[in-house]
N, C-alpha and C positions, 0 to 999 in steps of 0.2 A: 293630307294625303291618306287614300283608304288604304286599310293594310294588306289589300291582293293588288296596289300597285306596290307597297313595301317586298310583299312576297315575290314578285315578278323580279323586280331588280335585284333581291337576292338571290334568287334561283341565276340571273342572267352572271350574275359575278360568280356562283358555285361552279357554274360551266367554264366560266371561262379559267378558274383558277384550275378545276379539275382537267381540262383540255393540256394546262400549260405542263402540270410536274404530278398530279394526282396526291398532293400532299399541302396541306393548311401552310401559308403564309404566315408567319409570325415575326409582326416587324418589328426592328430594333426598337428595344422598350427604352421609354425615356428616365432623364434621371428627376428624383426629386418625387412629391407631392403631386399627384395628380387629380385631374378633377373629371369624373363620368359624365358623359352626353345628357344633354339637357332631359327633361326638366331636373332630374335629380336631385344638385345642389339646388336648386331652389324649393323643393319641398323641402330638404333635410332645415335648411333655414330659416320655413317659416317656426314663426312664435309659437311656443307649445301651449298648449290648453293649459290655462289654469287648476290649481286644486282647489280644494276645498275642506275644511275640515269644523263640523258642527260644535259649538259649544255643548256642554254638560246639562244644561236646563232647558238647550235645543232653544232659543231665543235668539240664536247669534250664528251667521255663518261665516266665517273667516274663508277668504278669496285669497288664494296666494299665487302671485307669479311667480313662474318657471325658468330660469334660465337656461337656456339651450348648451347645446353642446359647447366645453370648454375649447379653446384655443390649444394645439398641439406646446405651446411657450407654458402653458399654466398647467397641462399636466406633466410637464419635463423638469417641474417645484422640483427644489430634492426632498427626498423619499427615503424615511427610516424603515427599515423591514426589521421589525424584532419581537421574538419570541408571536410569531404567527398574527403579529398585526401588521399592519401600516400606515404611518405616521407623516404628517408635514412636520418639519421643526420649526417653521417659520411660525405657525398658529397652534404649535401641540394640537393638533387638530385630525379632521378627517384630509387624505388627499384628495385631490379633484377627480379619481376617479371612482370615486366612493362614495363625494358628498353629494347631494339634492340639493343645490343652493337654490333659494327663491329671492326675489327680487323687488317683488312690490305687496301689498297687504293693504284688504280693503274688508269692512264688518258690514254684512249686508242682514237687517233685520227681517227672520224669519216670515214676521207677521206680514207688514207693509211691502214688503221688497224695496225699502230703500237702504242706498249700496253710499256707504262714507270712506272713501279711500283716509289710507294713514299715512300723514305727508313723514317722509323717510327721508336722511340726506342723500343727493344724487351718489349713485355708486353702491348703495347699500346694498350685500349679498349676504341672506343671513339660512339658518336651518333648525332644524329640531321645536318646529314654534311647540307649546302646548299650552293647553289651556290651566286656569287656576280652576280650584274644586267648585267656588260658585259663578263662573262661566264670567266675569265681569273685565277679565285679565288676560292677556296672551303673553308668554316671556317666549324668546329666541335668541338666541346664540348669534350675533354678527361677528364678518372676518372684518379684521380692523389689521392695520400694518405691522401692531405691535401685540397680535393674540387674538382670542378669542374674548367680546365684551355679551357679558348679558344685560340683555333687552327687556323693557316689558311696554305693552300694548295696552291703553285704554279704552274698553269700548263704547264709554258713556260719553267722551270729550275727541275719540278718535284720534289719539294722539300719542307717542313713543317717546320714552325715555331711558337713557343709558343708569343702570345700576353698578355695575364693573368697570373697570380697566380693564384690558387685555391680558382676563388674569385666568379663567375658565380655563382649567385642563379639558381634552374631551379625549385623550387619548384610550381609554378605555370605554368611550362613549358617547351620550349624551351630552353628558358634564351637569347637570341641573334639574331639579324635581322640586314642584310646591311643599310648601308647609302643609298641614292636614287642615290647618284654618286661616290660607292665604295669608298673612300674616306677612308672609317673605318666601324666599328660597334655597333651599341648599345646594351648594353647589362645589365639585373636585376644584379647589385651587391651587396655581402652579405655586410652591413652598417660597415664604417670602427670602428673599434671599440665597434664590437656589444657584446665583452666578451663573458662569459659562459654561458651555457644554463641556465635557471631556474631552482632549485632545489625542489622537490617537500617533501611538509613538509607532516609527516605522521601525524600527529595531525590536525585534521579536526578542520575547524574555525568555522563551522555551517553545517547544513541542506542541499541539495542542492534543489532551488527552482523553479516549473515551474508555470505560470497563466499564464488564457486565459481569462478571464475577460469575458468571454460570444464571442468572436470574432470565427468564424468560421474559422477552418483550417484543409480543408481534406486532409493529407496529405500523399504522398505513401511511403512508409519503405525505409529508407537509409540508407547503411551501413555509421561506421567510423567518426560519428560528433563528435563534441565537448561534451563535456559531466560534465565540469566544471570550477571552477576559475584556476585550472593550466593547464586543454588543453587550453584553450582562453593566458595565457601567454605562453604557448608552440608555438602557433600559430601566436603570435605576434614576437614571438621572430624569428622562423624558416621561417615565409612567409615574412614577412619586408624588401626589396630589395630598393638600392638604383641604380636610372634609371643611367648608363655613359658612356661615349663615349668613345672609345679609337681609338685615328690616328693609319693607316695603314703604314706609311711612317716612325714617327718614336716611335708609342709605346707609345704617349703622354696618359694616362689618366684622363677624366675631368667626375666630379659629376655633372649630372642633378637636378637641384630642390634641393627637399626633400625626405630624405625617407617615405616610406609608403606602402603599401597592393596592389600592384602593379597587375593585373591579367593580366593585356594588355599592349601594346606601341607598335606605327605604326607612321612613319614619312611620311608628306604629298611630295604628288611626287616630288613638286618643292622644298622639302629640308629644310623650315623653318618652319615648326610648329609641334609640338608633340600631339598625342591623347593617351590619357590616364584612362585607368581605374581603380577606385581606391576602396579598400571596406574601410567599417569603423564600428565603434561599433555602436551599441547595435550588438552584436554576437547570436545567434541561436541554442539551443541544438535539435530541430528539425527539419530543414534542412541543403543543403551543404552550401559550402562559395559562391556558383553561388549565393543566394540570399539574402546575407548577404547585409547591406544597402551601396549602389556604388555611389561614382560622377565621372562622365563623364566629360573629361574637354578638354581642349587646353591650350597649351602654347607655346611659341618659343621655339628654338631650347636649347637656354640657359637656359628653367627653367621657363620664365616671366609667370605669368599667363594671359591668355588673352580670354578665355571665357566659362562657366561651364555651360554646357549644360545640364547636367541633377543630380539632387542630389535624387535617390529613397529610398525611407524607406527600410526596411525588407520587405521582400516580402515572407513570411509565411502562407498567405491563400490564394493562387491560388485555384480554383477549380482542382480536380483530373483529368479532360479530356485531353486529350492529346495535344489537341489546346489553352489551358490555355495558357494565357502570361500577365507579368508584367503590368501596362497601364505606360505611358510618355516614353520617346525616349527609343530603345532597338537594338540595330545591327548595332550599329553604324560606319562608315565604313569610309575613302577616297577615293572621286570616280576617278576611278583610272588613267581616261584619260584625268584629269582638273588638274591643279596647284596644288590648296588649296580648295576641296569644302566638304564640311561636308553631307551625305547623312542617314536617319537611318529612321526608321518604327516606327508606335506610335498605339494602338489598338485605335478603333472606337466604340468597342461593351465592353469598360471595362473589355477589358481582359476574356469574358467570353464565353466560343464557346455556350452558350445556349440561349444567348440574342438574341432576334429576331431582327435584324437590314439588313440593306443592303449593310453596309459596315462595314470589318472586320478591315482591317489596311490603314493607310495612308502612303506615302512614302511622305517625305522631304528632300530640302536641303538647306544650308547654304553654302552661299562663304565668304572668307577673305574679311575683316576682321572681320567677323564675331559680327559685331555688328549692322548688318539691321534684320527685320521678316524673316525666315523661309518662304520657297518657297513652295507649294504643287508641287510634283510630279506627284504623282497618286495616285487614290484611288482604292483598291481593295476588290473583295468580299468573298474574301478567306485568309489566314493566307499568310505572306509577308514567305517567303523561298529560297530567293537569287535573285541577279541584277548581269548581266554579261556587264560592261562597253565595249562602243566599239568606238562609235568617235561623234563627235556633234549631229550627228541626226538619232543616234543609239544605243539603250541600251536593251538589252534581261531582264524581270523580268519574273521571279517565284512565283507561288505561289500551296500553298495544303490545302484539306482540309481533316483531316482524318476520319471522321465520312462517307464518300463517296470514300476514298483512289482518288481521284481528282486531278488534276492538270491542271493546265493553262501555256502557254509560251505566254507571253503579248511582243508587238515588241513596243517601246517607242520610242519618238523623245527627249530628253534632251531639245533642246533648245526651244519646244511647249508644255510645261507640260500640262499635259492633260489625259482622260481615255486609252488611247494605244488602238491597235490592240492587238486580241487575234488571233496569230497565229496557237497554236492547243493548244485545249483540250482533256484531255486524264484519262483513268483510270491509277496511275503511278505501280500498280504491270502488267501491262499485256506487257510481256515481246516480244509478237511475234509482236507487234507493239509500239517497243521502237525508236523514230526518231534518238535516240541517245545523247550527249550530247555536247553542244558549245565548241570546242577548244578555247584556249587561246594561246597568245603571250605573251613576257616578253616585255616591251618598254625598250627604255634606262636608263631609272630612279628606274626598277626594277618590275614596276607595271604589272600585268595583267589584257590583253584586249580583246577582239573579235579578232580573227586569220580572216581576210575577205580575199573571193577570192582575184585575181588581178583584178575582171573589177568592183568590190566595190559592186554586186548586191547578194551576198550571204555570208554565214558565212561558217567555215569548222563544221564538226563534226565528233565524232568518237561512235560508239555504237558497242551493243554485238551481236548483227545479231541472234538473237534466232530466231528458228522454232522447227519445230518439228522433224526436220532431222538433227539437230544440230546447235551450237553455231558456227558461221562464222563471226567475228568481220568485221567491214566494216569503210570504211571512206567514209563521203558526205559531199554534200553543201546543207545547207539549206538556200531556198530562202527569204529575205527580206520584199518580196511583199506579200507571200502567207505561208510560212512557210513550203512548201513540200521540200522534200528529196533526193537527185535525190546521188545513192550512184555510186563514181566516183572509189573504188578499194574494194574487198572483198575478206576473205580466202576463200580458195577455200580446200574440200578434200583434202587428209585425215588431211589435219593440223589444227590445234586451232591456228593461227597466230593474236595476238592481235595489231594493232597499239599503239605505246610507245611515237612518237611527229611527226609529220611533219619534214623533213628532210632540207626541205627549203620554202622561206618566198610565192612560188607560187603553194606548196602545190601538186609537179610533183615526189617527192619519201616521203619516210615515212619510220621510224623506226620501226620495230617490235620485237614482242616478240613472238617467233617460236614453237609448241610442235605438236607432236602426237599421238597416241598408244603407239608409240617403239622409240619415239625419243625424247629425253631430252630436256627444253626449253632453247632455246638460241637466241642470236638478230642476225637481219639480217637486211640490208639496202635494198631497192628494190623502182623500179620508178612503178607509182601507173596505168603507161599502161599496158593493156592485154598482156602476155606474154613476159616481158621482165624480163631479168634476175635478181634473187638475189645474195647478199655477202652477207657470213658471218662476223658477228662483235665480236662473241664469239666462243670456244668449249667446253661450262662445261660438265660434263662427267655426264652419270647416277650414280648418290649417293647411288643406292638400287638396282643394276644387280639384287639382289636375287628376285625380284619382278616381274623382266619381264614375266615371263613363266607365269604372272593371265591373266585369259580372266576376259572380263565385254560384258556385252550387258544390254539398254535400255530396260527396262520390260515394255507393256503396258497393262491394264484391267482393268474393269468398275467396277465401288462399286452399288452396289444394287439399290440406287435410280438414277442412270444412271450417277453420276458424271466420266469422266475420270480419270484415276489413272497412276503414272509411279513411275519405280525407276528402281534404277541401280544393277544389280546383276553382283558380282563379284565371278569367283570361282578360284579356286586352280592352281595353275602351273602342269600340267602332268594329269589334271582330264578326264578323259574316262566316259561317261554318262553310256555306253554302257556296260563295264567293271565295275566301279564303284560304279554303282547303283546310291541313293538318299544321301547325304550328312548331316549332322549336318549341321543347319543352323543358323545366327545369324542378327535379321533384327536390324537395329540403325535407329531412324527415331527423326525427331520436326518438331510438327503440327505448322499450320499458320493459321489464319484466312483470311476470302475473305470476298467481298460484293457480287461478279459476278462469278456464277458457270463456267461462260466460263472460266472467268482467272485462275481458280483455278482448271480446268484441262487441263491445256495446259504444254504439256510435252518436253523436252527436250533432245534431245539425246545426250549423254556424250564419245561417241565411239572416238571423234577425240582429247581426253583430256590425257595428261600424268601423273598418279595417282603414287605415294607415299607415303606413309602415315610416317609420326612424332609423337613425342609428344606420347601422349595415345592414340591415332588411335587406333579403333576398326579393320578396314582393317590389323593392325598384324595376323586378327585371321587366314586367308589366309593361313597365312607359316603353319598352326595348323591343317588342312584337314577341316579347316568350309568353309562351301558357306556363301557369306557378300549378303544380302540384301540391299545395302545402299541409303539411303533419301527415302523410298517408302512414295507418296503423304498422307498425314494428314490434308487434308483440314478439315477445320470449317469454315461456311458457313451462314451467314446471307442473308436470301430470303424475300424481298415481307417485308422489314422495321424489321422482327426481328433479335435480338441479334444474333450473330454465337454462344454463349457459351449457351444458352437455350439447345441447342439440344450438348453439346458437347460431352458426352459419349455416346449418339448416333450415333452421325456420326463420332466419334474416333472407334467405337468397327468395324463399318459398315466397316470403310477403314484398319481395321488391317486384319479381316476376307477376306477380297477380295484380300489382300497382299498373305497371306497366302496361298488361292487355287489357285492363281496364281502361286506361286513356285512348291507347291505342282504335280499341273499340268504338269506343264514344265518336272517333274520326275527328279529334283535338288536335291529336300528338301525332305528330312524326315516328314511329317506331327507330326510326334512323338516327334519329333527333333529340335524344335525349340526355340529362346530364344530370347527375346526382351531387349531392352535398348538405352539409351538416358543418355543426359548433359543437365542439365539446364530442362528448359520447357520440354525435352525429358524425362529427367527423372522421371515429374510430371505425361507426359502419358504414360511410363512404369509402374508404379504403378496404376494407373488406369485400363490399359489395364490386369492385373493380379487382380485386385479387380471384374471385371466386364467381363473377359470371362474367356474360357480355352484351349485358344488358344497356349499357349506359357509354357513349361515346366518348365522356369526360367525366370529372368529378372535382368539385372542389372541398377541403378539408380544412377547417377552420380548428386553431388551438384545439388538438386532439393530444391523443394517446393512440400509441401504435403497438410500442412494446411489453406486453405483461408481465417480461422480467423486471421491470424497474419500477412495477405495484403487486409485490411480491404478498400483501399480505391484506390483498382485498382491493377494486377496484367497483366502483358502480353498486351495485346490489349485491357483488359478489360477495361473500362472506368468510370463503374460504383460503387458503393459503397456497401460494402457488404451489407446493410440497404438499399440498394436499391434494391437486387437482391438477398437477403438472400438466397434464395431458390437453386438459380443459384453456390453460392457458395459453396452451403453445398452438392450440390451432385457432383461436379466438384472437389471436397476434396477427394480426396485415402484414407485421415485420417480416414474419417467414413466410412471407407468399410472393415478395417484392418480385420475383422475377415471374410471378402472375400478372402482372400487372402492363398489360399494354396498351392500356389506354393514356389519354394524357390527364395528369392530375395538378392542379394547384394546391398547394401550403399554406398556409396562412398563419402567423402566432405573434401573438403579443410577445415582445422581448420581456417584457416583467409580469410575466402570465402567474397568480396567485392561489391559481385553484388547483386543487388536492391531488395528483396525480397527471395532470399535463403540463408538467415544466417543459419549458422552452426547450430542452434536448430530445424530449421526443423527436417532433418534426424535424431536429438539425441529423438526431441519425435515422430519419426513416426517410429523409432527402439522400444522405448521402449512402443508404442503401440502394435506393432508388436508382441513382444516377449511378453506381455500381453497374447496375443490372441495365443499362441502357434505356430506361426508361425515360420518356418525357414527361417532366416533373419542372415546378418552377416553385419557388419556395421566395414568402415573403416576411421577414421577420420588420413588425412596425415596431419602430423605437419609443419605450415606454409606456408600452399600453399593456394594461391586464390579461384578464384572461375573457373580460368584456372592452370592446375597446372606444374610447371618450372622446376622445380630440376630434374636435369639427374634421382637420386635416387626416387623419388616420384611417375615421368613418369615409370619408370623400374616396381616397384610395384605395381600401379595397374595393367599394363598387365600380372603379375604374377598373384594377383588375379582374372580377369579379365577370365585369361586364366584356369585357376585351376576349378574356379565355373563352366563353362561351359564344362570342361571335365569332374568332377562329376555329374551334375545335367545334362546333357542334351548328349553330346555325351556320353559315356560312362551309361547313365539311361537305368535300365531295361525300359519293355514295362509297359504301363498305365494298370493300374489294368481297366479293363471292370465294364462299370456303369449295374449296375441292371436293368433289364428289368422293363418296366411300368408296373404294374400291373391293 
């Protein structure tokens, strides 16, 4: 059916509902799990694309299946929340709404393209594959009944076998990293003998108690801490891994050390000495386990201890700015192209981005054996943000600062420590002038290095080639000397083809990663000269045929005080403007803040991109007759040294409105007809944008935040304190505008919402303000899901609701009763 008879039938039911009461029907909502109008659940089901992930010597492609969305039974597992993590106890492991399980594993050889699947037992659901340092090996972590078993993969015989038991801690992680000479693996194991969990007594021993003795602690809202004397033995009991080795040859297992709060382990390139991170008590009921007090150490391979390099307190009163950092050793690393040398950053200004000083971090190293002074590397003026090792008298460092959104690339000599060159300075959100970013090599020993030309005077790079006519991923060399870019291969129309690694060590072909409009993404081999040919290395198929038939185009239009604006307008499969007419439309947007008006209108065109939407994609609404608005620009903008959030529902209401006559114009959109919503942050400026104009018929508001009382010491970009900017957060709150609000709005929150500042009681008291103020508001809280939501059944239902609100409240809505004339 064409969509101007779709249109016609709707329009004939608007009339007739508007004849009957002049107010949207909303029929009694069923109980239970629901499932949205076709085709929906069948894309959300079909089989996801595979990944992929290149060995090290680039000879070997590892093919990995994806398992789709979990079962609402599998992510309802019980769930430890402690000390800012979350835990299954069943596998010490990741929960199902965390992990990336894969499913099947196939070694597709680069050269020939022939593809050897790896027979696996049926049922196998594993993660974290990686490769060993000479690409020969894959190990991965399988869920087994009784734990987590490590795996390893052979790619000469194509074939899997178990090295563990179900014994792989991973609760602070991975759980597992090669040897530097494949050799074997080291891996977090749960302590032998560690018995049954703790029992929690229901008869309270005491009080539970918190002082501050007058010590300042601004600190920002975190989900999932500890929260007493049996989280803290839950915690002890569940994170506790003992560090051990296990031979590849035959299966040997050997205990490192001691047990202990393990959050890190990294073996030095040359193979003998272990770095270690370790927490310890006094424990924290207000923040995560990252600041819980750590020592830093070293030891040999067997365990010996041989030098502790850092023992820090609690670290509980950081300042709330975003460039806050602990003070004494922090990033502690081995630098990857020396033996044994200890390299890590130490703040200069106490940790405090408001100190006036000239220097913010120092960089140092330490060599074996580690019992001379500490070396200065460098000193910089900005916050330390990564070192890209590359060979004696060459190391790339990083640094930002984000009060400026700032960056430096400093070119260092290693063996002349010293202040470095700064090879470029850069604002890091301004995309149409990103140089890109340093490739890496694997050495032998497993480490990553600087990928340098073949004649030693440049580095490779690979970047997203943004303009404003489109993302055109590229590869270059950046020089040495001077830091410029000189790009040696780029996509070219109509493809979005991203570089995946360098295909060989002289940097003459390159792997990619292929899409377009109408073309599914897949890898391809290609030599990085003008017009020579490409091979296919995959054919995954399109997952969502039913999706091909949307158009999109790039929207561009200026917000009132001349900033530029864009976003991506998607419409329907079979849509006839001309036939059609104006559409229900539904914009999804999250605002961003900027320092530089340039950067924050510079637009992007999305035309050469392959779009499907997953999950709770708003883009379902497509199959439904709406036009998708999607990402339209939400800049906030700090000018001339002030805040961007001072003016924020100014220049929020400024770029919805110009969003608006922008569609409007085009003759897509309904002006009548439209509905706003967002996730997260987005959500926060959905309810805004309904407090504060009357632009939008409806609004859906997915796990937000509403009130900026109860992120009193920084929110988003924010930086500052509510007490510092009281003013700022009280009009910046949709809370205090609720009885602005008459339009109708949906709720949406994960009951076990995770993420930093929208706990689930936002939305239960900015519903129950709501519905104070007589508002039409419906609020859904799904049981057990995050702050992204997993379960097949969860994703299913919100697009049922999703879909339902916006057919009552906005396509299907009579016309706006007419305002009274001014008198």
């Amino acid at each position: 059916m064409r969509l101007s008879h779709l249109r016609a039938t709707a329009a004939a039911v608007t009339a007739f509902i508007a004849a009957a009461t002049m107010t949207p029907v909303w029929a009694a909502p069923a109980t239970g799990y629901q499932l949205p109008p076709a085709p929906i659940a069948q894309i959300l089901d079909a089989p996801p694309t595979p990944g992929v992930i290149v060995s090290p010597e680039r000879r070997t492609m590892a093919q990995l299946g994806r398992e789709n969305l979990p079962s609402i039974a599998a992510v309802s597992e019980p769930i430890l929340r402690l000390g800012g993590y979350r835990i299954n106890p069943r596998n010490n492991g990741p929960i199902e709404a965390r992990a990336a399980w894969m499913n099947s594993l196939a070694f597709e050889d680069v050269t020939t393209g022939s593809v050897r699947p790896v027979a696996l037992p049926a049922g196998t659901r594993f993660l974290s594959p990686r490769w060993s340092p000479d690409g020969t090996r894959l190990g991965f972590l399988v869920d087994a009944s009784g734990g987590l078993e490590l795996w390893v993969a052979d790619v000469k015989t194509a074939t899997a076998k178990k090295l563990t038991g179900g014994i792989v801690n991973a609760a602070f992680g991975a759980g597992f990293d090669w040897l530097s000479d494949g050799s074997g693996a080291l891996f977090s194991a749960v302590p032998a003998g560690r018995g049954a969990a703790p029992l929690k007594d229901p008869t309270p021993s005491g009080p539970i108690i918190q002082e501050s003795k007058g010590r300042t602690a601004a600190i920002r809202t975190y989900q999932d801490l500890l929260g007493n004397a049996y989280d803290e033995a839950l915690f002890d009991y569940y994170f506790t891994s003992q560090i051990t080795r296990v031979s590849l040859s035959d299966g040997t297992i050997t205990a490192i050390g001691t047990p202990g709060l393990y959050t890190s382990m990294s073996v030095s390139p040359d193979g003998k000495y272990l770095l270690t991170s370790r927490l310890k008590r006094p424990y924290s009921y207000l923040v995560p386990a990252g600041r819980f007090p750590t020592e830093i150490a070293v030891s040999t391979l067997d365990g010996k201890p041989v030098k502790l390099l850092a023992d820090r307190p609690l670290t509980d009163n950081l300042p709330a700015a975003f460039d806050a950092v602990p003070t004494g050793p922090r990033s502690v690393s081995w630098r990857a192209d020396a033996s044994a040398t200890l390299v890590w950053a130490e703040a200069q200004d106490g940790g405090d981005p408001k100190a006036k000083v000239a220097i913010r971090d120092t960089l140092f190293t330490l060599n074996a054996p580690f019992d001379g002074a500490p070396q200065k590397l460098i000193d910089l003026d900005q916050r330390y943000a990564g070192l890209d090792w590359g060979r004696a008298d060459f190391a790339l460092v990083t640094s930002r600062w984000f009060d400026t959104r700032k960056e430096k690339r400093i070119a260092l000599d290693p063996s002349k420590p010293g202040n470095g060159r700064v090879l470029l300075e850069r604002n890091y959100q301004d995309r149409y002038n990103d140089p890109g970013s340093a490739v890496s090599r694997l050495t032998a020993e497993g480490e990553e290095v600087l990928h340098f030309t073949p004649d030693g005077k440049s580095v490779f790079v690979m970047g997203a080639g943004a303009s404003a006519k489109g993302e055109f991923p590229f590869v270059g060399k950046m020089s040495l000397s001077d830091g410029k870019v000189t790009r040696v291969w780029q996509a070219e129309a109509p493809y979005y083809e991203a570089p995946v690694a360098l295909a060989d060590l002289a940097g003459k072909s390159v792997i990619t990663r292929r899409e377009s409009k109408d073309d599914a993404p897949n890898y391809f081999i290609r030599p990085v000269a003008t017009g020579a040919k490409t091979r296919a290395l995959t054919q995954f198929p399109d997952r969502a045929p039913q999706f091909a038939g949307v158009t999109k185009q790039t929207l561009t239009y200026t917000r009132a005080d001349g900033v530029k604006l864009s976003g991506t307008l998607y419409l329907p499969a079979g849509y006839d403007k001309a036939k059609d007419g104006p559409l229900p439309l539904f914009m999804w947007a999250y605002p961003e803040e900027f320092t530089d008006a340039s950067v924050a209108s510079q637009t992007v065109d999305s035309g050469n991109r392959f779009v499907r939407p997953g999950g709770a994609s708003h883009l379902f609404l497509l199959t439904q007759g709406y036009a998708v608005l999607d990402g339209p620009s939400m800049p906030i903008i700090g000018k001339d040294g002030a805040e961007p959030n001072d003016t924020y529902v100014e220049q929020l209401t400024a770029s919805a409105k110009a969003a608006v006559d922008a569609v409007v114009a085009l003759g897509v959109a309904d002006r009548n007809r439209i509905a706003v919503g967002g996730h997260s942050y987005g959500a926060f400026m959905t309810a805004n944008l309904l407090a504060h104009t009357d632009l939008f018929r409806a609004g859906i508001a997915r796990s937000g935040a509403y009130n900026r009382t109860l992120t009193p010491f920084g929110f988003q970009s924010e930086q500052r304190t509510y007490w510092e900017a009281t003013d700022t957060y009280t009009k910046m709150s949709p809370f205090t505008y609720v009885r602005n609000i008459k339009n109708p709005i949906l709720l949406i929150h994960g009951e076990a919402d995770d993420n930093s500042g929208t706990f689930p009681i936002q939305s239960e008291r900015f519903y129950a303000a709501l519905k104070g103020a007589g508002a039409n508001v419906r609020y859904v809280v799904l049981p057990n899901e995050a702050h992204g939501y997993r379960a097949r059944e969860s994703n299913l239902h919100t697009l049922w609701e999703m879909t339902r609100w916006l057919d009552t409240y906005v396509k299907n809505a009579p016309p706006r009763a007419e305002k009274p004339a001014a008198k």
